[in-house]
One Martini backbone bead per residue (centre of mass of N, CA, C, O) as a GRO file, in nm:
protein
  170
    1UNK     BB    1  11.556   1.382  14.221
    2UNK     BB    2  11.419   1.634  14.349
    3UNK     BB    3  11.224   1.928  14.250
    4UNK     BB    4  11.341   2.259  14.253
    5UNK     BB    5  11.237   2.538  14.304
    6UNK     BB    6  11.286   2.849  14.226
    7UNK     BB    7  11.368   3.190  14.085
    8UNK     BB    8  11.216   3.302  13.813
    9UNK     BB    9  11.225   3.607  13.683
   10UNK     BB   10  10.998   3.867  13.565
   11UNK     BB   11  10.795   4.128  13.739
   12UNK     BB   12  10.520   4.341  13.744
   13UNK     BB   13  10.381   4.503  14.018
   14UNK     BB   14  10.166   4.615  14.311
   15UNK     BB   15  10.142   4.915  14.509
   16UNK     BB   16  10.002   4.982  14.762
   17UNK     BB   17   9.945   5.178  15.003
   18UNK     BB   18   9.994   4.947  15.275
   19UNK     BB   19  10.216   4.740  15.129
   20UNK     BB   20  10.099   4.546  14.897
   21UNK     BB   21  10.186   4.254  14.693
   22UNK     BB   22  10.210   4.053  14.457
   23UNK     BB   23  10.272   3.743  14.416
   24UNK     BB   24  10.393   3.533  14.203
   25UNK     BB   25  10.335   3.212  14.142
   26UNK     BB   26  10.590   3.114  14.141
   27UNK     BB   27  10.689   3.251  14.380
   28UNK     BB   28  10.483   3.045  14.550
   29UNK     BB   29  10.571   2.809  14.526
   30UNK     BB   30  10.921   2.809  14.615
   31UNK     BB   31  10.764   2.919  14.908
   32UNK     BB   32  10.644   2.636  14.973
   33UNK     BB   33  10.843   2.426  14.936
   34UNK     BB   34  11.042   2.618  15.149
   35UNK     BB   35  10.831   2.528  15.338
   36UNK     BB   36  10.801   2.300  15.574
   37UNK     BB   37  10.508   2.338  15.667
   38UNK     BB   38  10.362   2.313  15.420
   39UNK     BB   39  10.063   2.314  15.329
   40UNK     BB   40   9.700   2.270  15.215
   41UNK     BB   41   9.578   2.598  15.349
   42UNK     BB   42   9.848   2.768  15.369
   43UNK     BB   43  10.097   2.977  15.408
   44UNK     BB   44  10.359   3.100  15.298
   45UNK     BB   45  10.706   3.152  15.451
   46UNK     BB   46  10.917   3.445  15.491
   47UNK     BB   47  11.202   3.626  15.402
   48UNK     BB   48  11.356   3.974  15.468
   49UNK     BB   49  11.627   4.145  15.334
   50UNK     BB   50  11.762   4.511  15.445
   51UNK     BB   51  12.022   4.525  15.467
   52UNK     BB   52  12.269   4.796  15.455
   53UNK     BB   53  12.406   4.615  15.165
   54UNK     BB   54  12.124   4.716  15.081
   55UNK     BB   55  12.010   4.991  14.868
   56UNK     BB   56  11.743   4.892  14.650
   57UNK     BB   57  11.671   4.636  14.768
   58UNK     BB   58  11.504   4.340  14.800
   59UNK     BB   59  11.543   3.992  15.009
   60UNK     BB   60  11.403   3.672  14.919
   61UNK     BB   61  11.344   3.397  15.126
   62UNK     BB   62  11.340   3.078  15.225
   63UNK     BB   63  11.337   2.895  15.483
   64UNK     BB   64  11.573   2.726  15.368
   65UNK     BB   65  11.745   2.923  15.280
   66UNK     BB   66  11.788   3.094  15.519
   67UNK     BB   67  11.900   2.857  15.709
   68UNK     BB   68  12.165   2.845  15.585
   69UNK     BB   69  12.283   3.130  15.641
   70UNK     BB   70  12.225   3.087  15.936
   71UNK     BB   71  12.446   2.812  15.960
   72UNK     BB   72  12.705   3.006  15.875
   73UNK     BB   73  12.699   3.228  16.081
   74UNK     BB   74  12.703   3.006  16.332
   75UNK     BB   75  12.969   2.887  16.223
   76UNK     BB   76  13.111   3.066  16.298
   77UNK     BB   77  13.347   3.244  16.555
   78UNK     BB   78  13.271   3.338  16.850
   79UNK     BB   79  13.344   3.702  16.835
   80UNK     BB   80  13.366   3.740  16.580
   81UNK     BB   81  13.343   3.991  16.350
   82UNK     BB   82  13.176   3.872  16.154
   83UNK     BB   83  12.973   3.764  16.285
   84UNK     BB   84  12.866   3.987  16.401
   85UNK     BB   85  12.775   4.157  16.137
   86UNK     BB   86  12.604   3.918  16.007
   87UNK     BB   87  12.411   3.928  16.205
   88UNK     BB   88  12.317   4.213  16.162
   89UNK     BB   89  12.283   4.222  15.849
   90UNK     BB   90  12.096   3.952  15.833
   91UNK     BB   91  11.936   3.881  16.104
   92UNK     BB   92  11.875   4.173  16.197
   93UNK     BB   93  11.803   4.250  15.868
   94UNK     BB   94  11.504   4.047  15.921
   95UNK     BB   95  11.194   3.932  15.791
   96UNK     BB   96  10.915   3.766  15.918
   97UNK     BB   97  10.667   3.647  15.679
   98UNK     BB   98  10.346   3.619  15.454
   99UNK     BB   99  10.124   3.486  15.245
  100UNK     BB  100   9.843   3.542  15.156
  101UNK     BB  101   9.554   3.415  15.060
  102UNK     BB  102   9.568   3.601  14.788
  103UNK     BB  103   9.910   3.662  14.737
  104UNK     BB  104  10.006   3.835  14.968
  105UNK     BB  105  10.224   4.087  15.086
  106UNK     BB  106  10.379   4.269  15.354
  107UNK     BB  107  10.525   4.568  15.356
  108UNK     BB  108  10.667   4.801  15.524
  109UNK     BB  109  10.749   5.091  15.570
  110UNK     BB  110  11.053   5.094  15.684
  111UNK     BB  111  11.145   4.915  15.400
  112UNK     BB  112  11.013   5.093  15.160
  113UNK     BB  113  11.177   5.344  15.237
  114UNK     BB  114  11.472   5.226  15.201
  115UNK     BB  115  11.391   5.193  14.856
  116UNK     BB  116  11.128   5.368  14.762
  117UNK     BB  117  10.879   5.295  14.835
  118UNK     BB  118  10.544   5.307  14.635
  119UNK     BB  119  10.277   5.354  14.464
  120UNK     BB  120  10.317   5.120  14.229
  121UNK     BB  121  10.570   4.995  14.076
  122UNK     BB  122  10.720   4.701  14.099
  123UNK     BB  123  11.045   4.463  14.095
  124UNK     BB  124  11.056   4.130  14.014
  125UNK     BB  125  11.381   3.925  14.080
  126UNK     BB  126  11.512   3.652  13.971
  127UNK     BB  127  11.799   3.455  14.140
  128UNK     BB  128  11.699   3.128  14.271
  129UNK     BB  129  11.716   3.130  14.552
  130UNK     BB  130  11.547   3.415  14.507
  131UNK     BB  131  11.466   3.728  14.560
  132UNK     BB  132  11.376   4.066  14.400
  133UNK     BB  133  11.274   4.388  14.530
  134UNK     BB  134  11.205   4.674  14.317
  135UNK     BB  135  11.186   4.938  14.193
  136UNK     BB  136  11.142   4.990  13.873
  137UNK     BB  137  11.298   5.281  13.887
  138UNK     BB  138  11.593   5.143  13.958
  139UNK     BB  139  11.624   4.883  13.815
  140UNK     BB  140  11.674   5.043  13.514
  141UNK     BB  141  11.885   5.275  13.624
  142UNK     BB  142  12.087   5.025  13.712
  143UNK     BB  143  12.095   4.725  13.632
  144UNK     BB  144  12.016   4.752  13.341
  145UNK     BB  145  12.267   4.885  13.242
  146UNK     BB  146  12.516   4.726  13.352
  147UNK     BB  147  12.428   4.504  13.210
  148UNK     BB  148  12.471   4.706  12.916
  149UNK     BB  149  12.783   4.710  12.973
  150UNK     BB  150  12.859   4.448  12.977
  151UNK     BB  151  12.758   4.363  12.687
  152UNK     BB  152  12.933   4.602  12.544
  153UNK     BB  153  13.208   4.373  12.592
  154UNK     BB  154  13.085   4.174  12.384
  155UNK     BB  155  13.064   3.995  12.134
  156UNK     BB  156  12.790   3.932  11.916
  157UNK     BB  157  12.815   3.581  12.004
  158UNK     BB  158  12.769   3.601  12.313
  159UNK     BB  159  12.786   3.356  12.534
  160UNK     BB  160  12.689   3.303  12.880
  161UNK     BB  161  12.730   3.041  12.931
  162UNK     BB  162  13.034   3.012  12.947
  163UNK     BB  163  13.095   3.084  13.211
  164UNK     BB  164  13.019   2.774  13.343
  165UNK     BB  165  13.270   2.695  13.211
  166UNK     BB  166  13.581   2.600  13.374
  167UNK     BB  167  13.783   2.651  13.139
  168UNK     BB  168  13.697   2.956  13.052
  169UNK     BB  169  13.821   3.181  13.312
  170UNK     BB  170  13.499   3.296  13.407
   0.00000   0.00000   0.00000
């Protein structure tokens, strides 16, 4: 089996005025696996998701993994409500670009504004498939605490692993 690279892991990077933000490298790796067209000396290209269903993050899907989910979409029935929807929150919201020679992407005006991103500190956080960015104090005001609220109602000696045993009734 081919080793296939995921999106693991948490990075905080800069964004500056112009909405420049360095992608970590290893998730430039798994965005260049993930870009069928990517060979050496080219850009890996990358899919933005920031459709309405989410409020305070971007999701960044490599060109392989974004085309499963547009496959999905699209084998819905026909004028289902369903697809219309998907349609819109998912393939209508959400751009392609790619990540320049620098190791940088440029995320728009438009899509910063949307969570409230500003010229500071970003959070990358991988997600397997993707990644997530996320504004610093958003992701740890957020995701932080709930992971903290889930994590206090487990027993001291509780493994998170446990939960992927099908046993488990996890």
């Amino acid at each position: 089996m081919d080793f296939v690279r995921r999106f693991r892991g948490e990075y905080v990077q800069k964004l500056d005025g112009k909405g420049r933000m360095s992608v970590p490298a290893e998730f430039r790796r798994a965005l260049e696996q993930g870009d069928p067209d990517w060979t050496d000396g080219l850009n890996p290209r990358l899919v933005v998701l920031y459709g309405d269903h989410l409020k305070d993050s971007l999701h960044v899907y490599t060109l392989s993994e974004f085309a499963k989910i547009e496959a999905g979409i699209l084998a819905l029935p026909r004028g289902s409500e369903n697809r219309r929807q998907l349609s819109r929150l998912i393939l209508g919201q959400s751009l392609s670009t790619e990540v320049d020679k620098d190791g940088r992407v440029i995320i728009p005006i438009r899509q910063r504004n949307k969570i409230g991103l500003e010229e500071g500190e970003v959070y990358f956080s991988g997600a397997g498939d993707h990644f997530e960015i996320w504004r610093a104090e958003t992701f740890s005001e957020t995701e932080g605490k709930s992971t903290s609220a889930w994590l206090s109602g487990k027993p001291d000696n509780f493994d998170p692993l446990i939960l992927l045993d099908p046993d488990s009734g996890g």
